[in-house]
N, C-alpha and C positions, 0 to 999 in steps of 0.2 A: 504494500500500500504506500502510494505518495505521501511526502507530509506535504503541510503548505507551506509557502514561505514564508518567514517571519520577518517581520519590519517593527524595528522603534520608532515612532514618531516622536519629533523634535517640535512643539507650536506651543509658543506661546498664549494666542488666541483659545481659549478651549471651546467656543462653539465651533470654530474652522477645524477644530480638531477632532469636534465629533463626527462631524458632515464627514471629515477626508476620511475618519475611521469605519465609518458605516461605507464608503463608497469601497476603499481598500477591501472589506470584508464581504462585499458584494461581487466583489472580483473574487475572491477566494483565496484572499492571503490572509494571514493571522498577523495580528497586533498585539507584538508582545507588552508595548507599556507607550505611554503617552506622558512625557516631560516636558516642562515650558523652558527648558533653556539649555545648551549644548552640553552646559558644564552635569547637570542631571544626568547623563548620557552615560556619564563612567560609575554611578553610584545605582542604578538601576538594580534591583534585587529579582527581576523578574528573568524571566529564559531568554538567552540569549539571540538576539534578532539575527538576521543575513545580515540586512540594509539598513540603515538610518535612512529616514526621510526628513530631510532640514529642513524648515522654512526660515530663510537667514538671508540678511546682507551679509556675505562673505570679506572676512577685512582679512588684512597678513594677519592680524592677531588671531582671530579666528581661525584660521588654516592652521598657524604654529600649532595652539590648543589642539585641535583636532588631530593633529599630524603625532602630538605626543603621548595623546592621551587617549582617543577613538581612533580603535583598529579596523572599522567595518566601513565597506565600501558606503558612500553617500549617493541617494538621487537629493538633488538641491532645489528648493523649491524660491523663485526670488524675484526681484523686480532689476534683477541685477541681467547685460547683457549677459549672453553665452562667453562670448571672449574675455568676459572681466571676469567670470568663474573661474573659468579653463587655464588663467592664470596661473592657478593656484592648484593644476593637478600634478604636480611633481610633489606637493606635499598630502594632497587630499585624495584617494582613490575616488574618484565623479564618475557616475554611472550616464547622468542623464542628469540637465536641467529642464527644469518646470518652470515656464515663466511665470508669473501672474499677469494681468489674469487669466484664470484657469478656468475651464467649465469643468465642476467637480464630478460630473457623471464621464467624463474623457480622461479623467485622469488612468486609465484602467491600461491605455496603450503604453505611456512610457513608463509607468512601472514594468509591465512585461517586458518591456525591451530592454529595461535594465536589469532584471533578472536573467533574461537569455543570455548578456552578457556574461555573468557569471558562469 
């Protein structure tokens, strides 16, 4: 039997975070834990995700942080361009960015594409 894939979500927002989690789970991934801020991401007590799903303006601080302390591939979800991400993939494993705005019922494709990745 498959398991599903499991994703932490990274949202500050917690109604954006229900909406993405109900849509994530209607695609048939598992959400292993929902944190409002990157630095939560390493203190998590729950099973262990694939993915982080961020929703973040990506800074150098940010990427360091991540780079030292979150070992799991990211999809990045931002208002940020692709190129101003993809900066920062020499420190950050990026799967996939998700621009905003996003139609949260579409969100289903580039999770799988960041998955297949994998």
């Amino acid at each position: 039997m498959r398991t599903k894939n499991k994703i932490l979500l990274v949202e500050n927002d917690m109604i954006r975070a229900k909406n993405l989690r109900l849509a994530l789970e209607n695609a048939g991934y598992e959400i292993t834990d929902i944190v409002p801020y990157i630095i939560n991401a390493i203190n998590t007590d729950k099973q262990t995700p694939d993915v982080v799903v961020l929703d973040a303006y990506i800074t150098e601080h940010i990427a360091d942080f991540i780079s030292k302390y979150v070992k799991f591939p990211m999809i990045i979800i931002s208002e940020q361009y692709e190129k101003e991400i993809y900066r920062y993939s020499e420190k950050i494993r990026i799967l996939s960015v998700i621009q905003k705005p996003y139609n949260i019922y579409d969100i289903k494709i580039p999770v799988d594409i960041a998955f297949n990745k994998l």
